[in-house]
FIRO-754111 format. One record per residue: residue in three letters; residue number from 1; x, y, z of N, C-alpha, C, O in turn. Coordinates in steps of 0.001 Angstrom, whole numbers, plus 500000, padded with zeros to 6 digits. Atoms other than C-alpha are relative to their C-alpha. Last residue first. Layout:
FIRO-754111
  resn  resi   neast  nnorth     nup  caeast  canorth    caup   ceast  cnorth     cup   oeast  onorth     oup
   ALA   NUM       X       Y       Z       X        Y       Z       X       Y       Z       X       Y       Z
...
***
This chain:
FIRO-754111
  resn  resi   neast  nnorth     nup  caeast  canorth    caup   ceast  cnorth     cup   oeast  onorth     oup
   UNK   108  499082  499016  501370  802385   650540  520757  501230  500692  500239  501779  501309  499326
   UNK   107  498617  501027  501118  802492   647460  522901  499650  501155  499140  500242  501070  498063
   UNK   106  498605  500550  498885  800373   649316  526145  500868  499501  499406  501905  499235  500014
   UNK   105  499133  498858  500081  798192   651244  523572  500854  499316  500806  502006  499714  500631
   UNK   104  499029  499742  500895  796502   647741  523042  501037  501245  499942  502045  501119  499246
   UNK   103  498932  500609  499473  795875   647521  526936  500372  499946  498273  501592  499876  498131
   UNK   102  499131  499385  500946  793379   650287  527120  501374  498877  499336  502342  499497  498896
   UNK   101  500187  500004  500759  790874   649054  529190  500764  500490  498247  500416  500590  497070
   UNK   100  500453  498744  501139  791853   651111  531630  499548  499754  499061  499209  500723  498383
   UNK    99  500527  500049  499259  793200   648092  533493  498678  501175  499752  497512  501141  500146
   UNK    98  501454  501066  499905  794698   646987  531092  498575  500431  500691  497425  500140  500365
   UNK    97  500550  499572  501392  796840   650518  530319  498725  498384  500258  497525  498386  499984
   UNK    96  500930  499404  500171  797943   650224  534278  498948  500276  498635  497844  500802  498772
   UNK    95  501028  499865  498692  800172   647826  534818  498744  500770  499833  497695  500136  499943
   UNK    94  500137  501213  499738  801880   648029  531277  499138  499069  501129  498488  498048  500901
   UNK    93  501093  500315  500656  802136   651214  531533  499080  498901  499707  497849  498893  499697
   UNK    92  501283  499425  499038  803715   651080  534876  499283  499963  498615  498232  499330  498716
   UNK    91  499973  501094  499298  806677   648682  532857  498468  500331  500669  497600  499470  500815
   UNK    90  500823  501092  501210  806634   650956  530174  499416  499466  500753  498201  499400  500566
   UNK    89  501144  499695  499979  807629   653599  533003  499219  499122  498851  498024  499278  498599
   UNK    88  500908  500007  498699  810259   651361  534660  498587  500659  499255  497541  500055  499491
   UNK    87  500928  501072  499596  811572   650505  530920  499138  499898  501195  498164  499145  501230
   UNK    86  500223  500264  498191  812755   653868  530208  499067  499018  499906  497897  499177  499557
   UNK    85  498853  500959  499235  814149   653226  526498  499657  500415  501303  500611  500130  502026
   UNK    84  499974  501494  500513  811550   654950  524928  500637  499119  500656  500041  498119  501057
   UNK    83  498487  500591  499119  811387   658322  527253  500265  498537  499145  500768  497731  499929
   UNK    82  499021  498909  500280  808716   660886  525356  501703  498973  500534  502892  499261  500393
   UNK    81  499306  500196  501458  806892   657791  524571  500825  500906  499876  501575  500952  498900
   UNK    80  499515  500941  501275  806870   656714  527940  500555  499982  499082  501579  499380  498760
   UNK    79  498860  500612  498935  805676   659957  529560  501232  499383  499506  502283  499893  499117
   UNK    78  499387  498902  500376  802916   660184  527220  501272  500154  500805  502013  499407  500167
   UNK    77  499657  500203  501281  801831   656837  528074  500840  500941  499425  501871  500584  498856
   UNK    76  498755  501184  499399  802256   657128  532136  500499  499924  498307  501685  499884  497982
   UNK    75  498441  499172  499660  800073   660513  531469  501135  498895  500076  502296  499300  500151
   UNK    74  499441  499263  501086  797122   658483  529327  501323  501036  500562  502110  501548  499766
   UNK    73  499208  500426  500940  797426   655519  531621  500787  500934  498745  501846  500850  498121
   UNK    72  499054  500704  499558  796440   657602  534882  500766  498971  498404  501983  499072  498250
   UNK    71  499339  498995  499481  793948   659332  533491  501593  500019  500056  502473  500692  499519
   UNK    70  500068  499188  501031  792306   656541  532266  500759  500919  499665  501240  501022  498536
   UNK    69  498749  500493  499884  793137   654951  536025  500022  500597  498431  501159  501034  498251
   UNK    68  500340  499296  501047  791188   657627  537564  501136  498922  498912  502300  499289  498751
   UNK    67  501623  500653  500940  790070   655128  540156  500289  500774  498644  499534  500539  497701
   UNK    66  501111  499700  500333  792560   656284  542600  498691  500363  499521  497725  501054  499845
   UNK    65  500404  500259  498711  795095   654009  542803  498813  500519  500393  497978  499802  500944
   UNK    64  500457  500788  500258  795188   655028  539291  499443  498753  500861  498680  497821  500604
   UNK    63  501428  499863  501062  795883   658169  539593  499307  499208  500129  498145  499496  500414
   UNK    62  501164  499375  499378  798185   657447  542307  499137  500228  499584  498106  500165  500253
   UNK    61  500418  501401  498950  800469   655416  540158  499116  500556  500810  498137  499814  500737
   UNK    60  500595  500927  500996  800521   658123  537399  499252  498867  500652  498177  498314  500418
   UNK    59  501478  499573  500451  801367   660277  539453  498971  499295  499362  497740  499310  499332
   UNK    58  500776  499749  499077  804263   658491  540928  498401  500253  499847  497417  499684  500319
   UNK    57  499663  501645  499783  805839   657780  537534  499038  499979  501279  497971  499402  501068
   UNK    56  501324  500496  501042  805162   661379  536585  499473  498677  499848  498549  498256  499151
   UNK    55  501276  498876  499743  807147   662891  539562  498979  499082  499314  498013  498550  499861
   UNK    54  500653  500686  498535  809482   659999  539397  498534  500241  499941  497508  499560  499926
   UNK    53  500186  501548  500646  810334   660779  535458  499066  500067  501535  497850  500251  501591
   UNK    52  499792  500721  499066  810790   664806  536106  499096  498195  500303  497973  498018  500777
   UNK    51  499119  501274  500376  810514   666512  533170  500159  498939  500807  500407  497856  500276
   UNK    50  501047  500131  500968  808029   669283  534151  500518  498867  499554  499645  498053  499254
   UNK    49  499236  500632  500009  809380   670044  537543  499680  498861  498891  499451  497689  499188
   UNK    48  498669  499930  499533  807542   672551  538830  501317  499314  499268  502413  499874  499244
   UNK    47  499462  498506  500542  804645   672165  536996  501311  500714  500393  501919  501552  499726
   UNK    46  499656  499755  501362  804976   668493  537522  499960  501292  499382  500618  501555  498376
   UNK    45  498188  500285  500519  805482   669067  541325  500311  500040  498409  501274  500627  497917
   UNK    44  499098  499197  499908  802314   670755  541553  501762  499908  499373  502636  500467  498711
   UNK    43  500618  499351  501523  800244   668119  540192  501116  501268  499998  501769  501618  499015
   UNK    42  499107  500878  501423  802337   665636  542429  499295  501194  498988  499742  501282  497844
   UNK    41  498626  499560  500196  800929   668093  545186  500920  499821  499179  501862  500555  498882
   UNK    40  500074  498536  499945  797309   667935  544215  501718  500112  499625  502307  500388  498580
   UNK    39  500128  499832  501825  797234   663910  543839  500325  501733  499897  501040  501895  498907
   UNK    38  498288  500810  500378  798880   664056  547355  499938  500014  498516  500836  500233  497704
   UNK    37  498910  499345  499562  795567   666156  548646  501719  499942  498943  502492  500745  498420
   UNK    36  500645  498420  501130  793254   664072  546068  501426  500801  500822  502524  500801  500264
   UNK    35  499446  500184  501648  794675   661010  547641  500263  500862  499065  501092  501006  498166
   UNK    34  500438  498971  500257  794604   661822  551785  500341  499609  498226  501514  499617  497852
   UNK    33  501455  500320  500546  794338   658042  553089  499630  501299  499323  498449  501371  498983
   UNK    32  501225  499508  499262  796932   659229  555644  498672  499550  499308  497586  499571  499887
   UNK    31  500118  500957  498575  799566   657513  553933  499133  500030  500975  498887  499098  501741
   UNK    30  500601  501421  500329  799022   658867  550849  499740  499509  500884  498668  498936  501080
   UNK    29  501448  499772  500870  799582   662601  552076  499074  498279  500099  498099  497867  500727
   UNK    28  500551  500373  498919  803053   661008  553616  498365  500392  500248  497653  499882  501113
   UNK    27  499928  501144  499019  803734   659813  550436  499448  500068  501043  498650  499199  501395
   UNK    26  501379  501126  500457  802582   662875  548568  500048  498535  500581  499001  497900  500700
   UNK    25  501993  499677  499579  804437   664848  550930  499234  499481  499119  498060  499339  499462
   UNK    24  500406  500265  498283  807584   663092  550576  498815  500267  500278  497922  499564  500750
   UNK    23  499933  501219  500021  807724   663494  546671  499691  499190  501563  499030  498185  501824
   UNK    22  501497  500608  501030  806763   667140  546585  499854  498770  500401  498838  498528  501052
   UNK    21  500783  499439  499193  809998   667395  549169  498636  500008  499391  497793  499516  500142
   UNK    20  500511  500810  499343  811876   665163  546854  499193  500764  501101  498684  499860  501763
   UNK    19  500609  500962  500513  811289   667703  543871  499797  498959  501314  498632  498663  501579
   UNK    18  499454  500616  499142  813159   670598  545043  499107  498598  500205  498883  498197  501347
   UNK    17  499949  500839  501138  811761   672747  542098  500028  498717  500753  499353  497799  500287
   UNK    16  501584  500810  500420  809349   674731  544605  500672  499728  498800  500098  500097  497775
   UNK    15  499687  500083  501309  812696   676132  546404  498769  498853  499247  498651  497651  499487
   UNK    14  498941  499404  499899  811801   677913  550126  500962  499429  498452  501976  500071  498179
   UNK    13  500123  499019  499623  808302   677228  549819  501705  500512  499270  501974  501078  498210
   UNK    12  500664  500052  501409  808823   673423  548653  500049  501833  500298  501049  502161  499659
   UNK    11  498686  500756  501049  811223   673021  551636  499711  500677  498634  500517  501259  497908
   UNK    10  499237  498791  500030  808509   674905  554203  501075  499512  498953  501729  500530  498728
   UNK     9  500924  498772  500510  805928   672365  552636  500866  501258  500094  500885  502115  499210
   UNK     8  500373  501236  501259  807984   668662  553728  499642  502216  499080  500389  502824  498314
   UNK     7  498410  500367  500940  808831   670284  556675  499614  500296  498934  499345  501469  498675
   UNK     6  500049  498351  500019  804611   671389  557660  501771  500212  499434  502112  501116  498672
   UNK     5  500681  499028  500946  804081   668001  556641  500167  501396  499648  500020  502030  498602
   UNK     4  499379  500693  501659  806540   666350  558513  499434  500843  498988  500053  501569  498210
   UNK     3  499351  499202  500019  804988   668559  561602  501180  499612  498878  502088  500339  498476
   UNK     2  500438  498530  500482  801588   667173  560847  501108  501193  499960  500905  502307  499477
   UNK     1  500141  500033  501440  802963   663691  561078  499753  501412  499442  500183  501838  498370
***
C-alpha cells in the first residue's frame, strides 16, 4: 500500500492538476482509516483543480464522514449552486444538509 502511495504522490509531483492521482490517494488514505491525511489531499486537489465536481463531491463526502458534516454541507451547497442542473451533487446535499441540521438549505 505504501508503494501505491508513494505512485499515487510521484504523479501529483510530476503534474499537481492530474486530479485522479489526488483522487486515488484519498481513497487509499481512507482506506487506511487515515481521514484528516485524505481530507488534506482533496484540500490540495481543490487548489489544484478548483472546478473539479469529483474533487468537491468527494470532499464533501469525507467531511462528513468525518463529523465535520457543517463543513461538509456548506462546500456540497456552494458547489451545487454554482452547478444547478448537477443532480449527483444535489443529491449529496440532500444526504448531508439533514444531517447538519441544515435540511431547509437542501430545497433552496
Amino acid at each position: 500500500m505504501e508503494q501505491a502511495a508513494q505512485r499515487f504522490r510521484q504523479a501529483i509531483e510530476i503534474d499537481a492538476t492530474f486530479v485522479p492521482a489526488y483522487l486515488a490517494l484519498a481513497d487509499l488514505l481512507e482506506s487506511t482509516g487515515d481521514l484528516a491525511e485524505a481530507n488534506r489531499v482533496l484540500g490540495l486537489a481543490t487548489e489544484h483543480a478548483p472546478g473539479d465536481r469529483e474533487v468537491i463531491a468527494r470532499r464533501g463526502v469525507l467531511l462528513a464522514r468525518s463529523g465535520a458534516v457543517q463543513a461538509a454541507t456548506d462546500l456540497l451547497v456552494t458547489a451545487a449552486r454554482a452547478r444547478p442542473g448537477d443532480l449527483d451533487l444535489w443529491s449529496r446535499v440532500l444526504e448531508t444538509a439533514p444531517r447538519a441540521g441544515a435540511f431547509p438549505v437542501a430545497l433552496a
